[in-house]
C-alpha positions as CSV (number, residue, x, y, z in Angstrom):
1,X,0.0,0.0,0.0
2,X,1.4,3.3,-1.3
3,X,0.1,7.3,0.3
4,X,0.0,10.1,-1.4
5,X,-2.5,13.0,-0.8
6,X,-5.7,12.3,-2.0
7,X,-5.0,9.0,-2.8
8,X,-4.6,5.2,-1.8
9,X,-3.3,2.9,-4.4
10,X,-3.6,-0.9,-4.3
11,X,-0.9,-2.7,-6.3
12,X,-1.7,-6.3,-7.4
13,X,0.1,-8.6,-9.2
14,X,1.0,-12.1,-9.9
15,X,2.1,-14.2,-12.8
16,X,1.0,-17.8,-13.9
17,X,1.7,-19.7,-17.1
18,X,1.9,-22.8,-18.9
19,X,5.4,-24.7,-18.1
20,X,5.5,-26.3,-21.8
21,X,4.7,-22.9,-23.5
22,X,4.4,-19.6,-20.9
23,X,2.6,-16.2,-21.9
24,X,3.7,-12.8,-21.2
25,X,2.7,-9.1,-22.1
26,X,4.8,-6.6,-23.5
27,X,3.5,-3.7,-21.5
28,X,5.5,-0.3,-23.4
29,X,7.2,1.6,-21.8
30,X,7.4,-1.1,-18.1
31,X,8.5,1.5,-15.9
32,X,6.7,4.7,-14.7
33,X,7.3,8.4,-16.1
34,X,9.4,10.4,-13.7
35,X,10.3,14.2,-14.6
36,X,13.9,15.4,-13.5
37,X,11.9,18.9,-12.5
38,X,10.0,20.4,-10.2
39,X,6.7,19.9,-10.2
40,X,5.8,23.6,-10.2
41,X,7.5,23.7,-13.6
42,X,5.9,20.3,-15.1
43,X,2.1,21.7,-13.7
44,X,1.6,24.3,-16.4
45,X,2.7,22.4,-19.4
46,X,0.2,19.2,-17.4
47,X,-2.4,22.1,-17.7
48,X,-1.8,22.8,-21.8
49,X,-1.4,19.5,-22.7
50,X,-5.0,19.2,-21.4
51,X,-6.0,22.5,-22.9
52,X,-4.7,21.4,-26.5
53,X,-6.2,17.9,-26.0
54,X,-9.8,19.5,-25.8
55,X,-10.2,18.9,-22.1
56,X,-12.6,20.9,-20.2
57,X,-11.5,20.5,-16.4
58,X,-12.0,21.6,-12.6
59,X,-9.1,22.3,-10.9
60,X,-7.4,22.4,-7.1
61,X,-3.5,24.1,-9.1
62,X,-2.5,24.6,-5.5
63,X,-2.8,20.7,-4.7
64,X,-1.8,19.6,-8.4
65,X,-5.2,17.9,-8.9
66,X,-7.6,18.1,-11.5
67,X,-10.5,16.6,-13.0
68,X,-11.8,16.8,-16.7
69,X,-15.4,16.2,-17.5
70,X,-16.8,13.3,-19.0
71,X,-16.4,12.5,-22.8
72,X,-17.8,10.1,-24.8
73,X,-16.1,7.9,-27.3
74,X,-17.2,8.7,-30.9
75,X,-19.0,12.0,-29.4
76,X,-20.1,13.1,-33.4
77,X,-21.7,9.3,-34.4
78,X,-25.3,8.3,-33.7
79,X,-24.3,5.5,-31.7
80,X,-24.1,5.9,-27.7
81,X,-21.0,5.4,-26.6
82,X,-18.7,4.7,-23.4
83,X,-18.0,7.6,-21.4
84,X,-14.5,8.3,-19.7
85,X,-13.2,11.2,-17.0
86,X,-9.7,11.8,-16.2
87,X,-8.4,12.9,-12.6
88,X,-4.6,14.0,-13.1
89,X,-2.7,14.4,-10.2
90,X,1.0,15.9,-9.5
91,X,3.2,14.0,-7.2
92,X,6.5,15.8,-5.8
93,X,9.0,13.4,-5.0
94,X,12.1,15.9,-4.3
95,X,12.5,19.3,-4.9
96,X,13.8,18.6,-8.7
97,X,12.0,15.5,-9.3
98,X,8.1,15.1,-9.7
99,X,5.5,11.9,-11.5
100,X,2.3,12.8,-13.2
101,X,-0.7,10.2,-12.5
102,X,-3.7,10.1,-14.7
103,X,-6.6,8.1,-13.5
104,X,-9.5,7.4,-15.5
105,X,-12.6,6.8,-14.9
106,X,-14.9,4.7,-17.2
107,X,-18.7,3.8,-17.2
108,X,-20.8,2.2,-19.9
109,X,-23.4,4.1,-22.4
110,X,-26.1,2.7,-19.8
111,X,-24.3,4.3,-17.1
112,X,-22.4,1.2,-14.7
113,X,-19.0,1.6,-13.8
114,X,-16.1,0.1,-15.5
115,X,-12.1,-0.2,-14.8
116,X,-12.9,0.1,-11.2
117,X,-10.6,-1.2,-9.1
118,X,-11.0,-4.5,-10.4
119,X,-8.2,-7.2,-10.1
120,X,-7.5,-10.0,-13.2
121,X,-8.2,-13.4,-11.8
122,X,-4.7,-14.7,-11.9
123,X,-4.9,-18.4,-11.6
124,X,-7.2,-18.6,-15.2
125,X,-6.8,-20.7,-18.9
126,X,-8.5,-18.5,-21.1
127,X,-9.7,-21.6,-22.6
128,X,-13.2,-23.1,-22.1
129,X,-13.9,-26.1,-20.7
130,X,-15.7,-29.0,-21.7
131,X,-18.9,-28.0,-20.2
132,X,-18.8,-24.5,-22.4
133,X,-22.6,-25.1,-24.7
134,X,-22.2,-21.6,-25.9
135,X,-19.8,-22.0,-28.6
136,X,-20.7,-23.3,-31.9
137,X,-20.6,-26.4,-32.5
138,X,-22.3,-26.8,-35.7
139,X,-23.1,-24.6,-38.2
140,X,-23.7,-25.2,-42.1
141,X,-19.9,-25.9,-43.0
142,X,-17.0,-26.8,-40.6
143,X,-14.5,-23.8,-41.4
144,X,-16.8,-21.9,-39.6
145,X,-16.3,-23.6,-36.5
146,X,-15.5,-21.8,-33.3
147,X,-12.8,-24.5,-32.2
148,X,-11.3,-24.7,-28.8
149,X,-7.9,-27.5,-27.7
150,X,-8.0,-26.9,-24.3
151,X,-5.0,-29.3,-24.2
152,X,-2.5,-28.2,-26.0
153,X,-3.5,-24.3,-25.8
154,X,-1.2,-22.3,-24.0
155,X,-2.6,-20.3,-20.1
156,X,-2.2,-16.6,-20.4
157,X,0.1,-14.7,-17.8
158,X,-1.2,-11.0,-17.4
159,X,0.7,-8.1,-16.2
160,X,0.1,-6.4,-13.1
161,X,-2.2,-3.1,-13.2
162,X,-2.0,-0.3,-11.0
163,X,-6.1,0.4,-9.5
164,X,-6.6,3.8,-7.9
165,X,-9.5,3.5,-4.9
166,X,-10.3,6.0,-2.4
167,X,-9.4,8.8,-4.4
168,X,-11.0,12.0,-2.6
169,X,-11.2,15.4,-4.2
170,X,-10.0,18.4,-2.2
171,X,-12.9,21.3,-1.5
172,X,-11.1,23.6,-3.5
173,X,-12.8,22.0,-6.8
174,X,-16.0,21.9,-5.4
175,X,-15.8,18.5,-4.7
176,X,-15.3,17.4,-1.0
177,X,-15.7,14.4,0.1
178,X,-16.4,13.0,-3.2
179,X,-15.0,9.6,-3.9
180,X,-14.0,7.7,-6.8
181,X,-12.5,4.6,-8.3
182,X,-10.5,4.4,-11.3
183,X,-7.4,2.6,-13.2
184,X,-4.1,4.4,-14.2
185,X,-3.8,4.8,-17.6
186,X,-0.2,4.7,-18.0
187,X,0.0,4.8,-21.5
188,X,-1.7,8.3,-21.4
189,X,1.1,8.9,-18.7
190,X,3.8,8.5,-21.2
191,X,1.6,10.1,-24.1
192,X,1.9,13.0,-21.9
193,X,5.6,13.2,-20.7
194,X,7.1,12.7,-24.3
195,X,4.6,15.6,-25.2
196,X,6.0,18.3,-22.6
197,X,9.5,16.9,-21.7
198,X,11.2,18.8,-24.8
199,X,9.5,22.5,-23.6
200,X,11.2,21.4,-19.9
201,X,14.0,20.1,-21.3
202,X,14.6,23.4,-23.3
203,X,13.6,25.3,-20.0
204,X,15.9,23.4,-18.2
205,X,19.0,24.7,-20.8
206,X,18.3,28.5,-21.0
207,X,16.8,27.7,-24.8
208,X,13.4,29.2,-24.5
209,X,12.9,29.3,-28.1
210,X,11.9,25.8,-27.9
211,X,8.2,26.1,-27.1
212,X,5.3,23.5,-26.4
213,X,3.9,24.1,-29.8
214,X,6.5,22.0,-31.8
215,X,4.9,19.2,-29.7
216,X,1.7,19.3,-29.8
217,X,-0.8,16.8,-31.4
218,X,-2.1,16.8,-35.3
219,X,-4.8,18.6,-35.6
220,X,-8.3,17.3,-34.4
221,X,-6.7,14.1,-33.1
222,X,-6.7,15.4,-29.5
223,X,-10.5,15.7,-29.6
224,X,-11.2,12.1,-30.3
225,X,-11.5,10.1,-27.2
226,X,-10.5,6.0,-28.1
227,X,-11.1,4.6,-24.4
228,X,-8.3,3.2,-22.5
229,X,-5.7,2.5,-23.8
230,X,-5.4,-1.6,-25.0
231,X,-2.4,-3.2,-23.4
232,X,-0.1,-4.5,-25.8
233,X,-1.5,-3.1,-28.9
234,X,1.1,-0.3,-29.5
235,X,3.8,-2.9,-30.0
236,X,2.7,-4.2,-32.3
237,X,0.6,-1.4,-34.5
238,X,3.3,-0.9,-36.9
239,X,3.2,-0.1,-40.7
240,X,2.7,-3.1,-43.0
241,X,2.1,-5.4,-40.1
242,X,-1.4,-7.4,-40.8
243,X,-2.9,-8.3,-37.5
244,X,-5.5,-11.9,-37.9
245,X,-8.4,-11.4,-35.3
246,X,-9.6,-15.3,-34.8
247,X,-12.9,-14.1,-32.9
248,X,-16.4,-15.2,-32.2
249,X,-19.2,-13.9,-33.8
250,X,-21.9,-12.9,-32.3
251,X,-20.5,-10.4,-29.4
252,X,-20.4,-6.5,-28.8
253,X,-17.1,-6.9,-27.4
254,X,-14.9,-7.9,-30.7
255,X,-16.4,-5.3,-32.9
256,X,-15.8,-2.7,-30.2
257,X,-12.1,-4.0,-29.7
258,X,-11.9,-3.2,-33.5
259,X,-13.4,0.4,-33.4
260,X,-11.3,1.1,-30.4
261,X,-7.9,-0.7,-31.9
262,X,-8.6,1.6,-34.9
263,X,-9.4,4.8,-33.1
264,X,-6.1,4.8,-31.1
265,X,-3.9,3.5,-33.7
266,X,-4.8,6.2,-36.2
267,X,-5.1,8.8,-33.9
268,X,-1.4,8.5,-33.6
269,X,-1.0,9.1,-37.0
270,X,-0.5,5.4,-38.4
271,X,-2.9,4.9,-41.3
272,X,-5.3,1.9,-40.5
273,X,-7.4,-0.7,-43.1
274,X,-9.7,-3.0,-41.4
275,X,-11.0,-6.4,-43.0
276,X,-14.0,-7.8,-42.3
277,X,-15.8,-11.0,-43.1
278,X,-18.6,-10.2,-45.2
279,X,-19.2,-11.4,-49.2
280,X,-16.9,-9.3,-51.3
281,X,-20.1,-8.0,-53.1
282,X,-20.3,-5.8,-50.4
283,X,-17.4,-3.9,-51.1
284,X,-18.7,-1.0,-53.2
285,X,-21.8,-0.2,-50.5
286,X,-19.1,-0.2,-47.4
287,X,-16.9,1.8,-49.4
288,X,-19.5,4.6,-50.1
289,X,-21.0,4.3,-46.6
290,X,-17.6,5.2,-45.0
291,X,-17.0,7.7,-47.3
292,X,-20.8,8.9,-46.6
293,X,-21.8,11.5,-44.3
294,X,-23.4,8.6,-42.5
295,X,-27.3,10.4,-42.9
296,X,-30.4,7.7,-42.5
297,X,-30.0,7.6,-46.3
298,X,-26.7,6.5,-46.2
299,X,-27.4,3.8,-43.6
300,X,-30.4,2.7,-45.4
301,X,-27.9,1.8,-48.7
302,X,-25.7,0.3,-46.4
303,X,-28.5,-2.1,-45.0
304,X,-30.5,-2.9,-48.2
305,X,-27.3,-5.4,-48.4
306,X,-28.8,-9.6,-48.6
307,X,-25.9,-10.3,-45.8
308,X,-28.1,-8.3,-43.5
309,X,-31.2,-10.4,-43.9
310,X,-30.1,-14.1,-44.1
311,X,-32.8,-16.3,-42.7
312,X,-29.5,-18.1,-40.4
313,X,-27.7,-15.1,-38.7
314,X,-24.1,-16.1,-37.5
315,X,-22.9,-13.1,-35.7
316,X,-21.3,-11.9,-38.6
317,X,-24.5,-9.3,-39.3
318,X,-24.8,-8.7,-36.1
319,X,-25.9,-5.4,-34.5
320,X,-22.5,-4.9,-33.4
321,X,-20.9,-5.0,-36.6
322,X,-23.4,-2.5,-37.8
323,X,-22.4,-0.2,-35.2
324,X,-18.0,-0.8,-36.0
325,X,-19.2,0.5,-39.2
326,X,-20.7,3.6,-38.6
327,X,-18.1,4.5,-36.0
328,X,-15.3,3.6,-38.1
329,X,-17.4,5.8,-40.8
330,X,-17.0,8.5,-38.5
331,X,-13.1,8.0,-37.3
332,X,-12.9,8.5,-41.0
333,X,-15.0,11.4,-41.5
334,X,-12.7,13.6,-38.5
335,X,-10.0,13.3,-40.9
336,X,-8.0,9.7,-39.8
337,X,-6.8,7.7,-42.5
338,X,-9.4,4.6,-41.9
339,X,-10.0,2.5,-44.4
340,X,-12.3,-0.8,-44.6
341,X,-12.6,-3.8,-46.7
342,X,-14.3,-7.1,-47.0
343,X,-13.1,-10.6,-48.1
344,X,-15.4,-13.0,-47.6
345,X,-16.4,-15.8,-50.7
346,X,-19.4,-17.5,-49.1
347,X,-20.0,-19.0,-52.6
348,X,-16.9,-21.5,-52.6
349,X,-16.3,-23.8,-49.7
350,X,-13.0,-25.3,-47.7
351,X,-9.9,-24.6,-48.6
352,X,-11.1,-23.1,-52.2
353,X,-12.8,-20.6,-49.8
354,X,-9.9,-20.1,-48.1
355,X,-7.7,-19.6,-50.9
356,X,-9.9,-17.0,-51.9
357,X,-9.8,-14.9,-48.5
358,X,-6.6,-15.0,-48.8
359,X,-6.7,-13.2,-52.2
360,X,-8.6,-10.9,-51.2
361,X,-6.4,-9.8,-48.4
362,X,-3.1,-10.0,-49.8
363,X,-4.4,-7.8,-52.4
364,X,-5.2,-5.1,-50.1
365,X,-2.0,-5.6,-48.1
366,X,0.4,-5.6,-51.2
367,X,-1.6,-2.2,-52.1
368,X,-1.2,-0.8,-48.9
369,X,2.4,-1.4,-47.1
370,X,2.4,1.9,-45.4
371,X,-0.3,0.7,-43.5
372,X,-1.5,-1.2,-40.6
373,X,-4.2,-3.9,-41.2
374,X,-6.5,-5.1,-38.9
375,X,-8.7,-8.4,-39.6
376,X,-11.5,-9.9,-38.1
377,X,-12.5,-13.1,-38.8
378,X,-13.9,-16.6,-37.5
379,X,-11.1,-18.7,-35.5
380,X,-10.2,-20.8,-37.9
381,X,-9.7,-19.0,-40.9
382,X,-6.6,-17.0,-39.3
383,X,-4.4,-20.0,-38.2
384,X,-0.9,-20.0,-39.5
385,X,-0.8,-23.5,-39.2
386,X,-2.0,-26.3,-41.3
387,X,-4.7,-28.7,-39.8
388,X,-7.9,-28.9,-37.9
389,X,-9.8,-31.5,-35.8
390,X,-11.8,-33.1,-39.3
391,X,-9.0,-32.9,-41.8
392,X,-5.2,-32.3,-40.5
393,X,-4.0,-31.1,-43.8
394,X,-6.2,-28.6,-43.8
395,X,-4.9,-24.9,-45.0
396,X,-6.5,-22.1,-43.3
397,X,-6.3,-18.5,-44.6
398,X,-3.9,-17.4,-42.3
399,X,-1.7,-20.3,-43.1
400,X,-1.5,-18.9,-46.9
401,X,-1.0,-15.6,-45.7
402,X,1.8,-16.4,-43.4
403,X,3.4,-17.9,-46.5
404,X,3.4,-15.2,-48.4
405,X,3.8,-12.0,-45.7
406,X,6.1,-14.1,-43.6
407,X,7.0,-12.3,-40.5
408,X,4.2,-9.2,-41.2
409,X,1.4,-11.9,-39.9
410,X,0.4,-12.0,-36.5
411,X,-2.4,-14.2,-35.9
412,X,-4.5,-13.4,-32.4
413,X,-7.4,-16.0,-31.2
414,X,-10.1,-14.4,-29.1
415,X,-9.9,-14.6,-25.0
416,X,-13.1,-13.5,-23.0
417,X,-14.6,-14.2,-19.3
418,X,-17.9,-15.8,-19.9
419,X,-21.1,-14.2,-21.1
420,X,-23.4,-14.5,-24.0
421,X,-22.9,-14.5,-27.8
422,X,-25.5,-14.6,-30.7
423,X,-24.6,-18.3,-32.0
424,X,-26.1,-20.3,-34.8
425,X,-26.0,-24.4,-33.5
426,X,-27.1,-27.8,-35.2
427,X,-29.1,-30.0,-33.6
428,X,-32.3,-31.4,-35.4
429,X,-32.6,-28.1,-37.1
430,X,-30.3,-24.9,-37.3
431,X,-30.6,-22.8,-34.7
432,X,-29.6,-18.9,-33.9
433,X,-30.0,-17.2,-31.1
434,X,-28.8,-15.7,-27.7
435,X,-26.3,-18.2,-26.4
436,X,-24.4,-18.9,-23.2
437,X,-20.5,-19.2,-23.6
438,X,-17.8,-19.7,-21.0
439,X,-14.3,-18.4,-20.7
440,X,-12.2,-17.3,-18.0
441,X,-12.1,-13.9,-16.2
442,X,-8.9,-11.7,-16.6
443,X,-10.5,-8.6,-16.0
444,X,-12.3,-5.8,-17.5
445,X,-9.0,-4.2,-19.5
446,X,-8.6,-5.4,-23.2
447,X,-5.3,-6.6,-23.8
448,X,-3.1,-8.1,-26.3
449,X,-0.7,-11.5,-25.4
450,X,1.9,-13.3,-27.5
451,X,3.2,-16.6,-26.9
452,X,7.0,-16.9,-26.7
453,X,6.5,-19.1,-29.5
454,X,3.1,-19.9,-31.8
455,X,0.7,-22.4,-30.3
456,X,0.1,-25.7,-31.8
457,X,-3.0,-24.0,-34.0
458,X,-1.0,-21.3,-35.6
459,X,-1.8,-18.5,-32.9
460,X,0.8,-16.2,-32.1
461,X,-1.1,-15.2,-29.2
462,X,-4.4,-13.7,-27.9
463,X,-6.6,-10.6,-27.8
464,X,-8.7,-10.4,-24.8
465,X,-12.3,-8.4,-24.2
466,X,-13.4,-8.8,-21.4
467,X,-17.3,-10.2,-20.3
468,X,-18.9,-11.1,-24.1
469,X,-22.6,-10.1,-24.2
470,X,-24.6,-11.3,-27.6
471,X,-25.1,-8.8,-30.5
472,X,-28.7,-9.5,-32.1
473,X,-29.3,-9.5,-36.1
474,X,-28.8,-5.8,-37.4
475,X,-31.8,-6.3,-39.3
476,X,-34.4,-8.5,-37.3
477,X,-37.4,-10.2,-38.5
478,X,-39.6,-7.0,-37.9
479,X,-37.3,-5.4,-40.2
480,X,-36.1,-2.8,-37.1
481,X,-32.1,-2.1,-37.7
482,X,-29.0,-1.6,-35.3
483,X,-28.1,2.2,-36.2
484,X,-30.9,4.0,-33.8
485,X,-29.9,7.9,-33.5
486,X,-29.1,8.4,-29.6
């Protein structure tokens, strides 16, 4: 247990793995930003940092605390969104040497919190057990199998994370006795530090010429809130890397993993493409719906799609997925470079229709190597490995992208605690509907893992979303759609 004024802090951690093939984060930068100057000097650039970033705040300058308001993430698009509220507070730890914490503050578009001071459950597999009924198990045609090896899949080993309780706001912001939790987002900490340390550094010299405003953010980019920040994801967001997303249809959690993936990766000024599973005869109506001013017209044109109304809904048209879109639509309309694609040949079947993802990827990538690709799809299609349970010479799409990208492919599979997913099952007919499905809990914070080495099915490692609650048809029986103004 650590003091500080205002504040308690409660440090957990703990590591557990698999001995035959361990886990691990890379968590960038691993150690906390210190400034080599006073803290009186550090407050006022804290302060225009937040100015520039669009922050509107409350503030106790004489304590070093303050508190922005609330702001939502994709404030512009019609659909509701997660809302977030940052407490920043100034530490002195001598009279040259001073930390910068930024809490945040998180609750859902309903209103419950989220990234309180919630703890991972340490001691997890991220893989279901036997007992899981809420992951397909038989749909039309096997490649579309959500397949979990809970034997030879490797246990993931999380990083510790730093939860803020307690934290009480001093009178002079209007705010006493008030009481909040919250998680550090230390990747905002650093955001920060490498945005003011060359104005103190400068100070620091006698070289006042050097101002703030060589550092500040592009344009706009400080106005768009992506939600906190995804552990792991900045490592490996690099140009002409092509990121595999084995997922499960049928949740709001993957989608939004995508939206907010996207959203923090091009705010930083990395151009992103996202591929998505849907026929390739969609490709014209996504393109122009992105481009669109996203009006009811616009979404109507979008809609008027078949894939939205197939009598056996997989997850894949899911209400969810409508939503990425729009707010992907509207990253794109505040000037990031976001561009979206689809790859999908629901015509052909096994390994033809594999062949034929793959095309339709590598096309994009070989177009596009100064970008960053991001691509959703069912688990199976993105192994890098050959084989699955009903034919072991089977070659996946990842496989034949691996093959010809090499090193530029990393393939995630999907992690979650247990919840619900929209799931379409065989049993004397084909079913879809709300499903339960059963992971392990590892906490509330999205992450990404990699394996010291890929796991027998091709994964390099895993992307993890917390609880999974089922995403509905888009387009429902009674004709309603997802994209409801809010």
């Amino acid at each position: 247990m650590r003091a500080a004024i205002f504040i308690s802090v409660l440090l957990v951690g703990g590591l557990m793995g698999c001995a035959s093939r361990p886990v691990f984060i890379r968590l960038e930068p691993l150690e906390e930003a210190v400034y080599e100057h006073p803290l009186e000097e550090v407050w006022p650039a804290v302060q225009g940092w937040m100015k520039d970033g669009g922050f509107r705040y409350r503030e106790d300058a004489a304590n070093f605390v303050l508190q922005t308001e609330w702001r939502e993430e994709f404030p512009g698009s019609v659909i509701a969104g997660y809302w977030h509220r940052y407490t920043v507070v100034g530490k002195r730890e001598g009279p040259a040497r001073s930390r910068v914490w930024i809490i945040r503050t998180s609750r859902s578009p309903s209103g419950a919190p989220i990234y309180a001071a919630k703890q991972p459950d340490w001691d997890v597999n991220r893989v279901p057990g036997p007992a899981n009924d809420g992951l397909p198990g038989g749909e039309l045609r096997p490649e579309e199998y959500d397949v979990r090896m809970p034997n030879i899949e490797p246990k993931l080993r999380f990083v510790p994370e730093e939860s803020v309780s307690g934290l009480v706001l001093p009178e002079a912001m209007g705010a006493a006795g008030e009481s909040l939790q919250g998680a550090r987002d230390f990747g905002m900490e650093w955001e920060l530090k490498e945005r003011i340390i060359p104005e103190l550094d400068a100070r620091k010299k006698g070289l006042e010429e050097r101002t703030l405003a060589a550092t500040k953010q592009e344009p706009g980019n400080g106005l768009i809130e992506c939600g906190m920040s995804i552990i792991g994801l900045s490592g490996q967001a690099q140009k002409g890397r092509v990121i595999l997303l084995g997922e499960l249809h049928g949740t709001r959690e993957v989608p939004r993993f995508v939206a907010l993936s996207t959203c923090q990766v091009a705010s930083r000024g990395t151009p992103v493409t996202v591929g998505l599973e849907m026929p390739v005869e969609n490709q014209e109506r996504v393109r122009r719906f992105i481009a669109s001013a996203g009006t009811e017209h616009d979404r109507a044109l979008l809609m008027e799609s078949p894939f939205w109304r197939s009598p056996y809904p997989d997850g894949r048209s899911s209400e969810a997925v409508a939503q990425l879109l729009e707010q992907l639509r509207w990253l794109r309309a505040q000037g990031l470079d976001v561009e979206v694609f689809v790859f999908d040949h629901p015509e052909l079947q096994g390994e033809v229709r594999e062949a034929a993802m793959a095309r339709s990827v590598l096309s994009q990538v070989e177009a596009g190597k100064e970008r960053f690709f991001l691509i959703a799809t069912g688990n199976i299609h993105p192994r890098t490995r050959p084989g699955v349970p009903w034919d072991l010479g089977y070659r996946p799409m990842g496989y034949m992208l691996a093959r010809q990208l090499s090193s530029s492919v990393v393939s995630l599979d999907v992690a979650f605690a247990s919840g619900t997913a929209w799931i379409c099952s065989v049993g004397e007919t084909l079913e879809c509907g709300e499903r339960p499905t059963k992971g392990q809990n590892n906490g509330d914070r999205y992450f990404v893992s990699l394996f010291k080495e890929p796991s027998e099915s091709g994964f390099h490692g895993v992307f993890y979303v917390g609880a999974v609650s089922a995403s509905p048809p888009a387009v429902r029986l009674d004709g309603a759609q997802a994209i409801e103004s809010k």
